[in-house]
Backbone as JSON Lines, residues from 0, in Angstrom:
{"i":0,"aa":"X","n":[82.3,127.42,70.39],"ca":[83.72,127.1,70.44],"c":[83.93,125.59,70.39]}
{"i":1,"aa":"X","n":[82.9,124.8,71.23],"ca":[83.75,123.39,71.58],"c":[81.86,122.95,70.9]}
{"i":2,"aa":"X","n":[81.89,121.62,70.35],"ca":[80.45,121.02,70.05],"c":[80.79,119.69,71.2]}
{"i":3,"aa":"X","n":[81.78,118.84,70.55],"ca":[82.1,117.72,71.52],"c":[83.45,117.54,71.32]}
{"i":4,"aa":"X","n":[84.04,116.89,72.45],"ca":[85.05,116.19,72.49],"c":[84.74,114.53,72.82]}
{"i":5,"aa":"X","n":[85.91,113.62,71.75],"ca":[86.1,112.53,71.88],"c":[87.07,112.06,72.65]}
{"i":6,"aa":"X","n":[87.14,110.98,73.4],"ca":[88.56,111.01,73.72],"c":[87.77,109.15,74.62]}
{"i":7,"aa":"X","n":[89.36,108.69,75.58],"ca":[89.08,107.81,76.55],"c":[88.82,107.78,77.88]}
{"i":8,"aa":"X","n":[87.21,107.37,78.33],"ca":[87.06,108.15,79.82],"c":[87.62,107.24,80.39]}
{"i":9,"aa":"X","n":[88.4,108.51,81.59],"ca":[89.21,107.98,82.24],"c":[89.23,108.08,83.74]}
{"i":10,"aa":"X","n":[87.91,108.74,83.99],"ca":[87.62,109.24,85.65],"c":[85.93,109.1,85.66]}
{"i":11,"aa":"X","n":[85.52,108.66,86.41],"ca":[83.74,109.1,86.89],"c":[83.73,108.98,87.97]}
{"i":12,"aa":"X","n":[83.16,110.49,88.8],"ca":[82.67,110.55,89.63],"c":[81.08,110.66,89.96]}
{"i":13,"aa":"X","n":[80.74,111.32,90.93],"ca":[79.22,111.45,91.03],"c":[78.63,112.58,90.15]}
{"i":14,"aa":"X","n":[78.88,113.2,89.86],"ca":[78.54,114.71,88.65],"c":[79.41,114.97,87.79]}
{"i":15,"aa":"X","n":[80.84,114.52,87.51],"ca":[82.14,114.52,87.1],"c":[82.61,113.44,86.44]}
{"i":16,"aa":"X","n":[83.08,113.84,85.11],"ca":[83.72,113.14,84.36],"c":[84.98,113.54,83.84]}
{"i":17,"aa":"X","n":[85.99,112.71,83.03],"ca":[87.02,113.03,82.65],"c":[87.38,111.88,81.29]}
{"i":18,"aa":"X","n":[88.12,112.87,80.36],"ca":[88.16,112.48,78.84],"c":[89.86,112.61,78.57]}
{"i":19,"aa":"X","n":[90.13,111.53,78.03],"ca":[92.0,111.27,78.06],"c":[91.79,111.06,76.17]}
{"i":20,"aa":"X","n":[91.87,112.53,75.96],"ca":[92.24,113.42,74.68],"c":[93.24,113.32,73.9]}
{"i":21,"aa":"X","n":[94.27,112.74,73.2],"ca":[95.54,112.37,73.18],"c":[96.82,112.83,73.88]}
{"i":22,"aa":"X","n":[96.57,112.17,75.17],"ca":[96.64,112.76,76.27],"c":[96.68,114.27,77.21]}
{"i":23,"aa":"X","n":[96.07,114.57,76.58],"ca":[94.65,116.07,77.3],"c":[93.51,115.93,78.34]}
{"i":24,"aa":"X","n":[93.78,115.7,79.16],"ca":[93.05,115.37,80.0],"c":[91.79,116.49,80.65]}
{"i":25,"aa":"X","n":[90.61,116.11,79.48],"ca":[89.02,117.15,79.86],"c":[88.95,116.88,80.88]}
{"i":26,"aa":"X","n":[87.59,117.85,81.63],"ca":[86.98,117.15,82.8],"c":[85.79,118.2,82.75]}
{"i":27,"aa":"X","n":[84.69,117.88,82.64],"ca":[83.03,118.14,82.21],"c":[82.38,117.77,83.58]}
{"i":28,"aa":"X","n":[81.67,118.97,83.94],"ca":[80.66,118.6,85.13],"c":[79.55,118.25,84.01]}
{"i":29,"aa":"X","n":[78.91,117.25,84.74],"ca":[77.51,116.38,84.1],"c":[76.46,116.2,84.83]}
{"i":30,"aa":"X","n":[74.86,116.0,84.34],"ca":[74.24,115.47,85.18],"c":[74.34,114.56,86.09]}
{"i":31,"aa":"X","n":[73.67,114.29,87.11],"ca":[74.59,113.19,88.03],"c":[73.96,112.08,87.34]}
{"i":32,"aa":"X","n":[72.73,112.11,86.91],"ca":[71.94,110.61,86.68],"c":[72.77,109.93,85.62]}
{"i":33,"aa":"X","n":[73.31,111.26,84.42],"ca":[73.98,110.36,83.24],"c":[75.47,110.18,83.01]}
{"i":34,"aa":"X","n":[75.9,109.76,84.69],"ca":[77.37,109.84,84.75],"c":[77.46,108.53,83.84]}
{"i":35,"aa":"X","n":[76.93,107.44,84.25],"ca":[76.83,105.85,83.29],"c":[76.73,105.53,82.06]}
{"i":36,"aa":"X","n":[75.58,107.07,80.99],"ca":[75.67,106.75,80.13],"c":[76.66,106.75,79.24]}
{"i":37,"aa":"X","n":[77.93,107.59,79.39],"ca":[79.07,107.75,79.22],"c":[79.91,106.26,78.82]}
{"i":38,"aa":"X","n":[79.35,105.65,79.38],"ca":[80.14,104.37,78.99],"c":[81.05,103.89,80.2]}
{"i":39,"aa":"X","n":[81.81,103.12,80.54],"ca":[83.06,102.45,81.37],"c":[84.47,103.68,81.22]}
{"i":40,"aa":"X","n":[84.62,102.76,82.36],"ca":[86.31,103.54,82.46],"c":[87.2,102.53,81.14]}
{"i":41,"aa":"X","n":[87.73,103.68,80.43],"ca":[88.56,102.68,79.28],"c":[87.88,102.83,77.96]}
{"i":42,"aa":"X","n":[86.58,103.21,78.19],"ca":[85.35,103.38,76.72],"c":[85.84,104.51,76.01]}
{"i":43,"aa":"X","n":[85.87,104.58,74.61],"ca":[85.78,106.04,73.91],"c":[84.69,106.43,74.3]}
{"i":44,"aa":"X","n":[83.91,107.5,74.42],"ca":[83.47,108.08,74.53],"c":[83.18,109.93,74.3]}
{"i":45,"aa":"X","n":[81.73,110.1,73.81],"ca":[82.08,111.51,72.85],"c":[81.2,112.4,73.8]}
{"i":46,"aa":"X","n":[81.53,113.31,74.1],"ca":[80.92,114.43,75.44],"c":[80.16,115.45,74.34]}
{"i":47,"aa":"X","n":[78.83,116.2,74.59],"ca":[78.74,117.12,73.87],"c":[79.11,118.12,74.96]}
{"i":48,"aa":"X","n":[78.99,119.62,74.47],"ca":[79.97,120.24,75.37],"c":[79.54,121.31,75.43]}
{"i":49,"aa":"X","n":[79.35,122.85,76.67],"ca":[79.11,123.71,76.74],"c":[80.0,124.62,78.0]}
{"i":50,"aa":"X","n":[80.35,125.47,77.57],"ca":[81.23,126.22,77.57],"c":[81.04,127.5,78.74]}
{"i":51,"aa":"X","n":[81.3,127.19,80.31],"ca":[80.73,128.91,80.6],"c":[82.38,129.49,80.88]}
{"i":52,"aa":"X","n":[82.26,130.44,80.41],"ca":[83.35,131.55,80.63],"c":[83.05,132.76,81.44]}
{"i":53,"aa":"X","n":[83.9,132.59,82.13],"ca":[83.51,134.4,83.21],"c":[84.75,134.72,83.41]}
{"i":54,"aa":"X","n":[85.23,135.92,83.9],"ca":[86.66,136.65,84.16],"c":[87.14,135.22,85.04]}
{"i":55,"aa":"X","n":[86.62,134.9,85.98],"ca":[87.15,134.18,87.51],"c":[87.43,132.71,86.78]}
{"i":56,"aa":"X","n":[86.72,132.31,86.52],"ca":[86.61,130.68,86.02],"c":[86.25,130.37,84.51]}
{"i":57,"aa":"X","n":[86.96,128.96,83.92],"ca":[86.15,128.46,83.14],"c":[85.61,127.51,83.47]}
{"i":58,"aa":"X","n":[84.73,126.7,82.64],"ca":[84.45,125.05,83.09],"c":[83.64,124.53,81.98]}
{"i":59,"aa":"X","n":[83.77,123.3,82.03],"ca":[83.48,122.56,80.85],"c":[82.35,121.68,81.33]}
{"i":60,"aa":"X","n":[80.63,121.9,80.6],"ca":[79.53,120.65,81.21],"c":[79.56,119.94,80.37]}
{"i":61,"aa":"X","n":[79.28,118.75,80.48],"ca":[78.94,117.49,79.38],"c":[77.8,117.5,79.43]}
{"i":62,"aa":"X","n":[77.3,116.69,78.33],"ca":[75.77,115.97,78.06],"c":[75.84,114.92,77.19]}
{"i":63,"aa":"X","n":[75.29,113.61,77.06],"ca":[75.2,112.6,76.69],"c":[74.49,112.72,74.96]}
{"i":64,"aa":"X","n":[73.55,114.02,75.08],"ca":[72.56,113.9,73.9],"c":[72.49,115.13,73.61]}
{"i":65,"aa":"X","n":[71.85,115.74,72.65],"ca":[71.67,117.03,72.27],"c":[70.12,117.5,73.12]}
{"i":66,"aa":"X","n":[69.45,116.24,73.32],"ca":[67.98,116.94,73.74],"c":[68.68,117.42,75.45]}
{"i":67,"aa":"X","n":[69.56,116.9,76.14],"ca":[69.73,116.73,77.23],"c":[70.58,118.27,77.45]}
{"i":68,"aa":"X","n":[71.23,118.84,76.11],"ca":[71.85,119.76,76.27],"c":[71.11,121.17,76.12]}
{"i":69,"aa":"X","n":[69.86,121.11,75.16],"ca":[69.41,121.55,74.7],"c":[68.7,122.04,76.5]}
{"i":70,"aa":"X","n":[68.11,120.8,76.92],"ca":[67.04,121.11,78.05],"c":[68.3,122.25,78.97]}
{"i":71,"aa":"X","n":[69.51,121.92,78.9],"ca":[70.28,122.45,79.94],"c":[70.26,124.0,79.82]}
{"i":72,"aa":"X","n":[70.34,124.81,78.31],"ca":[70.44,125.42,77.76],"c":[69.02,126.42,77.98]}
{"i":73,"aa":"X","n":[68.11,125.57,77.8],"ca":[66.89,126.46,77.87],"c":[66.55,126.64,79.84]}
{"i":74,"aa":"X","n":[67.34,125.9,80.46],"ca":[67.0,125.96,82.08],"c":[67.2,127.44,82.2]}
{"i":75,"aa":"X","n":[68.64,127.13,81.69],"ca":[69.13,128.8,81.98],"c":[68.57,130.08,81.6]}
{"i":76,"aa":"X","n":[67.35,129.92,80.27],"ca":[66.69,131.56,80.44],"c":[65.54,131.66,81.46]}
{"i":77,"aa":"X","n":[65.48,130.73,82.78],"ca":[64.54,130.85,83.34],"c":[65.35,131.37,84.67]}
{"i":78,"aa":"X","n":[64.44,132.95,84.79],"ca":[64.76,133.58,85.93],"c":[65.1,132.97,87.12]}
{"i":79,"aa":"X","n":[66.52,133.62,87.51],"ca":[67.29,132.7,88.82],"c":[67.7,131.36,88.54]}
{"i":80,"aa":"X","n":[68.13,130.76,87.37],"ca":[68.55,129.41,87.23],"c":[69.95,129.76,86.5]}
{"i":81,"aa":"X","n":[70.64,129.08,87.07],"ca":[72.47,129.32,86.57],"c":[72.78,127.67,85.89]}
{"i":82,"aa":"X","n":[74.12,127.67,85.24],"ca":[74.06,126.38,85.13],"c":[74.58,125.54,86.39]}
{"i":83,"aa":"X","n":[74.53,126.38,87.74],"ca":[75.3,125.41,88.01],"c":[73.82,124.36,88.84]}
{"i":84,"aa":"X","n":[72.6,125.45,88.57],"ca":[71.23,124.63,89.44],"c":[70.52,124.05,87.98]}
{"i":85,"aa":"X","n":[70.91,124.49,86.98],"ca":[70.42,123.73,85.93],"c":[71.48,122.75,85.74]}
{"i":86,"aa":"X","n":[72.4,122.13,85.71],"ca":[72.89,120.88,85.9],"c":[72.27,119.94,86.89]}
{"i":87,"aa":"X","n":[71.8,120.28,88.57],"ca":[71.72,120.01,89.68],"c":[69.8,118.8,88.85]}
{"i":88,"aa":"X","n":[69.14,120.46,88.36],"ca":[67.83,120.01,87.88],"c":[68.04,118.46,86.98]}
{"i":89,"aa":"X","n":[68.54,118.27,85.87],"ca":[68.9,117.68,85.03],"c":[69.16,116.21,85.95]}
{"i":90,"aa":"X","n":[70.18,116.28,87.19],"ca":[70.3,115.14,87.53],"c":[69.47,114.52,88.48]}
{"i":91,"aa":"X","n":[68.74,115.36,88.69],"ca":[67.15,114.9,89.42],"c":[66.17,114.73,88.35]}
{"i":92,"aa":"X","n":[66.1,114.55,87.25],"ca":[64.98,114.55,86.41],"c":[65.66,114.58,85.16]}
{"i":93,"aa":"X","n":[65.42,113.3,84.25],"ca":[65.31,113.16,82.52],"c":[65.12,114.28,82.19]}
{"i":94,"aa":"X","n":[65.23,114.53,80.76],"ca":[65.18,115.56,79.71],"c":[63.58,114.95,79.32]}
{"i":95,"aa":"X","n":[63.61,114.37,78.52],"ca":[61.61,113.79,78.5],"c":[60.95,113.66,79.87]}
{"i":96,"aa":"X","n":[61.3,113.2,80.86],"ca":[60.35,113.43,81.96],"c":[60.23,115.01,82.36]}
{"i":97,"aa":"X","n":[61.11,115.89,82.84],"ca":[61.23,116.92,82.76],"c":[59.91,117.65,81.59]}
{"i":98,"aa":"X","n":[60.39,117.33,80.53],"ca":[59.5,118.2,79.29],"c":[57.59,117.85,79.72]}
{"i":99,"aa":"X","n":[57.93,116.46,80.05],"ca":[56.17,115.71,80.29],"c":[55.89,116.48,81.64]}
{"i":100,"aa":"X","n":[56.68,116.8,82.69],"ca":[55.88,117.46,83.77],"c":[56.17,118.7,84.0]}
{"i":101,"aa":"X","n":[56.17,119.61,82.6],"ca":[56.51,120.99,82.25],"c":[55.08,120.91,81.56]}
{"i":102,"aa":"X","n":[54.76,120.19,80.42],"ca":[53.54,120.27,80.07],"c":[52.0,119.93,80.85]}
{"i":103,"aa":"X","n":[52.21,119.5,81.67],"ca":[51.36,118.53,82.52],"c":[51.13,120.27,83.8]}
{"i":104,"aa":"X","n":[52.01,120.53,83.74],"ca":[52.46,121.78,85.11],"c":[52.55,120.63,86.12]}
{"i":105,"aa":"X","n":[53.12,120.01,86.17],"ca":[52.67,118.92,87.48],"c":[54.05,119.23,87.95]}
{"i":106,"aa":"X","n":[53.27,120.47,89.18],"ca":[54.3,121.18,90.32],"c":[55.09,120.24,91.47]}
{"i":107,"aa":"X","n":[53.97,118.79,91.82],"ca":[54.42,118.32,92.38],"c":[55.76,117.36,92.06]}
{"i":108,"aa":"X","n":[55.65,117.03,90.83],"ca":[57.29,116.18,90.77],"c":[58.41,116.95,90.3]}
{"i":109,"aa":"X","n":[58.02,118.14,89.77],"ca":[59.06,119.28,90.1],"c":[59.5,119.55,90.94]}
{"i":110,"aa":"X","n":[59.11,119.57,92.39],"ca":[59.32,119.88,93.45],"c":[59.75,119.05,94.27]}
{"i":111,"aa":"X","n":[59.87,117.4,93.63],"ca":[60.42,116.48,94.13],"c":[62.11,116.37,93.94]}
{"i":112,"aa":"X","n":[62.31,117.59,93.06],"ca":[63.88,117.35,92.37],"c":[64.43,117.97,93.49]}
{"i":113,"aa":"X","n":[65.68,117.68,94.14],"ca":[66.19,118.63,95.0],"c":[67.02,119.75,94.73]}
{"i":114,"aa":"X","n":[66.39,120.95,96.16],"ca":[66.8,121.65,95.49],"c":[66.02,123.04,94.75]}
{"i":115,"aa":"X","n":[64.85,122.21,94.05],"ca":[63.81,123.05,93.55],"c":[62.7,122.97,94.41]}
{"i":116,"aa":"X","n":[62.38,124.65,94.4],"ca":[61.07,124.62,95.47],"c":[60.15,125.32,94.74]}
{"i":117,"aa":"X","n":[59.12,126.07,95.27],"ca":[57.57,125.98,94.5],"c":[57.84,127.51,93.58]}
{"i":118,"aa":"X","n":[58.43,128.08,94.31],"ca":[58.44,129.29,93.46],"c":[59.47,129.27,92.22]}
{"i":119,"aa":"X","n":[60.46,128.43,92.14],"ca":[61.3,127.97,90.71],"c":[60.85,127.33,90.07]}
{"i":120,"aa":"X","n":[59.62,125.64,90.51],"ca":[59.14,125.07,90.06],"c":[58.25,126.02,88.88]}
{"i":121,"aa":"X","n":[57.84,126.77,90.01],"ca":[56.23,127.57,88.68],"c":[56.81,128.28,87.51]}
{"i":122,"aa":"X","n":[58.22,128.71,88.06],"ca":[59.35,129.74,86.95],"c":[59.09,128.69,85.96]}
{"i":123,"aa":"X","n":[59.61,127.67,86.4],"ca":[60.27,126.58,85.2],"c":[58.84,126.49,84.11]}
{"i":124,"aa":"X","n":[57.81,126.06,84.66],"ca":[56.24,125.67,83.91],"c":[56.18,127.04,83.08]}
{"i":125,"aa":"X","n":[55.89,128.74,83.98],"ca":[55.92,129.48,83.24],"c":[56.66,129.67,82.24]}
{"i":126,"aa":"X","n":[57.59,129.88,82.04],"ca":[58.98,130.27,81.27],"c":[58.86,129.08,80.04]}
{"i":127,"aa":"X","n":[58.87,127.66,80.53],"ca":[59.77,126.38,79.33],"c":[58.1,126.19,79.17]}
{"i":128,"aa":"X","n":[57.14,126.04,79.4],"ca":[55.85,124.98,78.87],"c":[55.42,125.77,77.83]}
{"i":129,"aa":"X","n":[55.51,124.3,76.64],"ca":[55.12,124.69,75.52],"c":[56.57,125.0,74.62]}
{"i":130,"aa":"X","n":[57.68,125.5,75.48],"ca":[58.93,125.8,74.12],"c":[59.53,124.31,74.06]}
{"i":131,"aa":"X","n":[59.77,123.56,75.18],"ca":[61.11,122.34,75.13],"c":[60.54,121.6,73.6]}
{"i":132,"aa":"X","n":[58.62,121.08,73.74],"ca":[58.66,119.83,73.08],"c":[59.02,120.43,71.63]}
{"i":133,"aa":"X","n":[58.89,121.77,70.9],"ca":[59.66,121.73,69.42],"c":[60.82,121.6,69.09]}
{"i":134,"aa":"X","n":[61.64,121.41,70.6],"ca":[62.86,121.17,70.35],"c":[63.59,119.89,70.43]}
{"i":135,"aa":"X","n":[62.32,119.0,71.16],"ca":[62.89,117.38,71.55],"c":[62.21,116.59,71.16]}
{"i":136,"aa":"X","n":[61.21,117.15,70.02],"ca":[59.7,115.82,69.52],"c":[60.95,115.34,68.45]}
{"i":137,"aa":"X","n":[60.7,113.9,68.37],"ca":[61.06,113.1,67.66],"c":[61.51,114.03,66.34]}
{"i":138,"aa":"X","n":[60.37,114.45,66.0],"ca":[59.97,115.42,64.46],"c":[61.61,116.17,64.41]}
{"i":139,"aa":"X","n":[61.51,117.01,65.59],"ca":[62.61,118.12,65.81],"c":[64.42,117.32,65.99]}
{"i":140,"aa":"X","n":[64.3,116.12,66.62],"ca":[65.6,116.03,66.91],"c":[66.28,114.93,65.62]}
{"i":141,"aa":"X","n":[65.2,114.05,65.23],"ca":[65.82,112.98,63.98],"c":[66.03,113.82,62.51]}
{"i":142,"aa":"X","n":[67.13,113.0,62.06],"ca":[67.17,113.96,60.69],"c":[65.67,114.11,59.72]}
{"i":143,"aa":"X","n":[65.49,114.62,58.88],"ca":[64.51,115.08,58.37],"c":[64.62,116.48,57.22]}
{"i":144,"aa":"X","n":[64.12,115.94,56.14],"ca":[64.0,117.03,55.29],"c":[65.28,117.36,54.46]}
{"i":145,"aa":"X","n":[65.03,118.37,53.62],"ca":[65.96,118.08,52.3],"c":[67.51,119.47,52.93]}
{"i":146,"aa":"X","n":[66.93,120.1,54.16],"ca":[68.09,121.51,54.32],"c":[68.35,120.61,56.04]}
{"i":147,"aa":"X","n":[68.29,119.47,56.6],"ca":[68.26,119.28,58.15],"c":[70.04,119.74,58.46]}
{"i":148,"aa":"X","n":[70.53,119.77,57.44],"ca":[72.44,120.37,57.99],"c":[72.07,121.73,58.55]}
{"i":149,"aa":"X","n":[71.3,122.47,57.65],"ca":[71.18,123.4,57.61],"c":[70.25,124.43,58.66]}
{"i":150,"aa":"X","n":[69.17,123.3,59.03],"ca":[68.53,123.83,60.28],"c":[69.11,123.5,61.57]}
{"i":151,"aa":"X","n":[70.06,122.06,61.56],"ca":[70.93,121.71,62.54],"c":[72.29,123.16,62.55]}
{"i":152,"aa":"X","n":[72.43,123.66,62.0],"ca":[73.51,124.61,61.79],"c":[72.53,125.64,62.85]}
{"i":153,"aa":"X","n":[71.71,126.36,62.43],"ca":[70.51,127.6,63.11],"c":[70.21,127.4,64.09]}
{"i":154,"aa":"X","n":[70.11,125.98,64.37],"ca":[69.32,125.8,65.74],"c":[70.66,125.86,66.97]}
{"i":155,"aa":"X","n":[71.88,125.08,66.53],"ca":[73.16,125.59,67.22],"c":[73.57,127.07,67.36]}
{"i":156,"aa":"X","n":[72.93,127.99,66.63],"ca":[73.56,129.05,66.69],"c":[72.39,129.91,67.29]}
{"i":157,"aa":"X","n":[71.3,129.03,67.82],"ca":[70.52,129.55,68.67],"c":[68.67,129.97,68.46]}
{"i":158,"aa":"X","n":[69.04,129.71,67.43],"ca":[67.59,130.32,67.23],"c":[66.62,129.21,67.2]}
{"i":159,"aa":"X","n":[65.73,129.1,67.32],"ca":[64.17,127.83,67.59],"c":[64.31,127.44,66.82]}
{"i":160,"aa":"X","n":[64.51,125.83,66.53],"ca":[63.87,124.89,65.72],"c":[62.53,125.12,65.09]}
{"i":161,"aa":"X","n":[61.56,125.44,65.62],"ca":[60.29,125.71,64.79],"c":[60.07,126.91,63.78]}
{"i":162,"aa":"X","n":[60.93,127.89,64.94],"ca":[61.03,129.09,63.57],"c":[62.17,128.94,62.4]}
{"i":163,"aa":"X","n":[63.18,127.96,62.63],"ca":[63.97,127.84,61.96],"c":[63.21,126.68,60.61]}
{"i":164,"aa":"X","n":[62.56,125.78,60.85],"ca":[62.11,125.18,60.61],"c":[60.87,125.68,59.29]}
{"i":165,"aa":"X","n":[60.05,126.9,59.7],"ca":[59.01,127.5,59.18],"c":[59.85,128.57,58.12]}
{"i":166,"aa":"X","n":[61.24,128.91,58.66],"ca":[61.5,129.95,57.42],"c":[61.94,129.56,56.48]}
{"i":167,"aa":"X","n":[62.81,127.98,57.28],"ca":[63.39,127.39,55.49],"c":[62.34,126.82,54.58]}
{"i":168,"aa":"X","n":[60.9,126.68,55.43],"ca":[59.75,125.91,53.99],"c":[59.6,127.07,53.31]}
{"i":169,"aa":"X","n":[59.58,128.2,53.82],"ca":[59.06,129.29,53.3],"c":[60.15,130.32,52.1]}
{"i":170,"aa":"X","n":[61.51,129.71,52.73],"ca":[62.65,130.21,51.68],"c":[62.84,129.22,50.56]}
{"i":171,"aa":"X","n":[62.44,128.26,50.54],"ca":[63.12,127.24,50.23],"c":[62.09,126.87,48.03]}
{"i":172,"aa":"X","n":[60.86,127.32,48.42],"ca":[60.15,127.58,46.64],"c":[60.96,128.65,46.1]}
{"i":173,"aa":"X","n":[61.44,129.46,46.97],"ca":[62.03,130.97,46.09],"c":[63.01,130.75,45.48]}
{"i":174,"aa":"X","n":[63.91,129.96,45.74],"ca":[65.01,129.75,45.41],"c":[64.71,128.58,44.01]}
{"i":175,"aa":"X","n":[65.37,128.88,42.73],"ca":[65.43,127.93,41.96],"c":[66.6,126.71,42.02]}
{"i":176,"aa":"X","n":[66.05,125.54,41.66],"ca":[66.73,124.42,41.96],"c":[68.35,124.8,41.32]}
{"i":177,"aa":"X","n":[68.0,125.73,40.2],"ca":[69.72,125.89,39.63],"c":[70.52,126.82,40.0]}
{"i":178,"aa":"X","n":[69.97,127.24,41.22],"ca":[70.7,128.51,41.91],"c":[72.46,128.41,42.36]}
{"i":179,"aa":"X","n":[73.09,128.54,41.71],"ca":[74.57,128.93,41.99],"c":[74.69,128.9,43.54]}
{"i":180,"aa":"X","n":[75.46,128.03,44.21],"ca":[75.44,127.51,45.77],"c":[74.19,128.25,46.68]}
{"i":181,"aa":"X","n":[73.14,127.16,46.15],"ca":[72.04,127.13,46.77],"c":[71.8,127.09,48.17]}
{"i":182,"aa":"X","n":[72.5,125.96,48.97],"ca":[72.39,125.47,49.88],"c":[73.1,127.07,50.61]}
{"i":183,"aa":"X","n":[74.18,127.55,50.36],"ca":[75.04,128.78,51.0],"c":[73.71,129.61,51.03]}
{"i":184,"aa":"X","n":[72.94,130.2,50.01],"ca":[72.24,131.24,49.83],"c":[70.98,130.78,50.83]}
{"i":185,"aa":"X","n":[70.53,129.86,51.01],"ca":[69.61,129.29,51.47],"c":[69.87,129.55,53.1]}
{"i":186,"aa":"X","n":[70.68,128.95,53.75],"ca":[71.59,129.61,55.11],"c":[71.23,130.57,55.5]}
{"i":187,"aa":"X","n":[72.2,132.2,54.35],"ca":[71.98,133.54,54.51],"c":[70.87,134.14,54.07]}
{"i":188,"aa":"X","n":[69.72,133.42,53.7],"ca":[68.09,133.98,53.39],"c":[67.65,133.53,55.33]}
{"i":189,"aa":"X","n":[67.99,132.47,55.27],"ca":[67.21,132.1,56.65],"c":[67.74,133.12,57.28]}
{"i":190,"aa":"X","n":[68.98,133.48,57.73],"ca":[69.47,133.86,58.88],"c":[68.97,135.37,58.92]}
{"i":191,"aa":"X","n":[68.75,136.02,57.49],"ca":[68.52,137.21,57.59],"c":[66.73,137.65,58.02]}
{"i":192,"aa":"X","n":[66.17,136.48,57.31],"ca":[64.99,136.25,58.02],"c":[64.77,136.28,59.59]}
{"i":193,"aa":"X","n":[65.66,135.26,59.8],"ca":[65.64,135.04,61.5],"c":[65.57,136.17,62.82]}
{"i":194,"aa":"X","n":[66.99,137.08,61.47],"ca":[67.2,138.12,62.55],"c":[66.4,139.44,62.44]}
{"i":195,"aa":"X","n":[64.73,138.98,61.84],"ca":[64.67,140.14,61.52],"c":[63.42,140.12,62.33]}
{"i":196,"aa":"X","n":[62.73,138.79,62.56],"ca":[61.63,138.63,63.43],"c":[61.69,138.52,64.93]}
């Protein structure tokens, strides 16, 4: 529904921000660490944005970066993590530090985040080690390659960068260069691929 909103921040608190929209006034819970990167009171500033909806509430989280949203995103398929303790994680711990002591299993500075204790810590190692870095290596997040709209499109709509990544090399000889809206057909080969593995 929402990717980002632009607007002028106009509030920071300690986990809380606020965006003066032409005059629409957002307000995005955020990590606490990257209330700053946001910029000053008075800065444009562009929120990326995720969306939880339930009967009772809505609410709007920010993130500074896509890897940062991405990490937020993948907290949540780990058993017993909501967003509201995967935000909490995030502001105790970087998105790259996080990923380095997911690979490392190094339980102990996991367990330094507050909040997280040994039996979520090990969730987190089990569950994310080994998926975050195809999604935040340099390789994965800078543009790249001749379809990157196009894997940036797949990977928003959910599916892995690496597998997204492996089906367009693999769709991508079949198709002749003079193919009648290539790039469209190219999309709906991946996606049908995607959804089939």
């Amino acid at each position: 529904m929402f990717n980002a909103i632009r607007g002028t921040l106009c509030y920071k608190g300690a986990d809380t921000i606020r965006l003066d929209n032409n005059g629409v006034e957002w307000e995005f819970s955020v990590p606490a660490r990257s209330v700053d990167s946001f910029g000053r009171l008075g800065d444009e500033s562009r929120v990326l944005c995720w969306l939880l909806h339930r009967e009772d509430q809505m609410r709007l989280f920010g993130f500074c970066s896509e890897a940062e949203r991405t990490v937020f995103i993948e907290l949540m398929t780990v058993d017993g993590v909501g967003p509201k303790q995967a935000l909490k994680i995030l502001g105790g711990i970087g998105a790259d530090e996080l990923e380095r002591a997911l690979e490392a299993e190094d339980l102990a500075r996991l367990e330094t985040i507050p909040g997280l204790g040994k039996k979520t810590a090990q969730k987190l190692v089990f569950t994310l080690k080994g998926k975050l870095p195809s999604r935040l290596s340099p390789a994965a997040q800078a543009p790249g390659g001749p379809h990157e709209d196009i894997a940036r499109a797949l990977v928003d709509m959910g599916y892995d960068r690496r597998r997204v990544t492996d089906a367009l090399a693999r769709i991508d000889p079949g198709l002749p260069e003079a193919f009648p809206e290539r790039e469209r057909e190219l999309f709906r080969r991946a996606i049908v691929e995607l959804s089939a593995r």
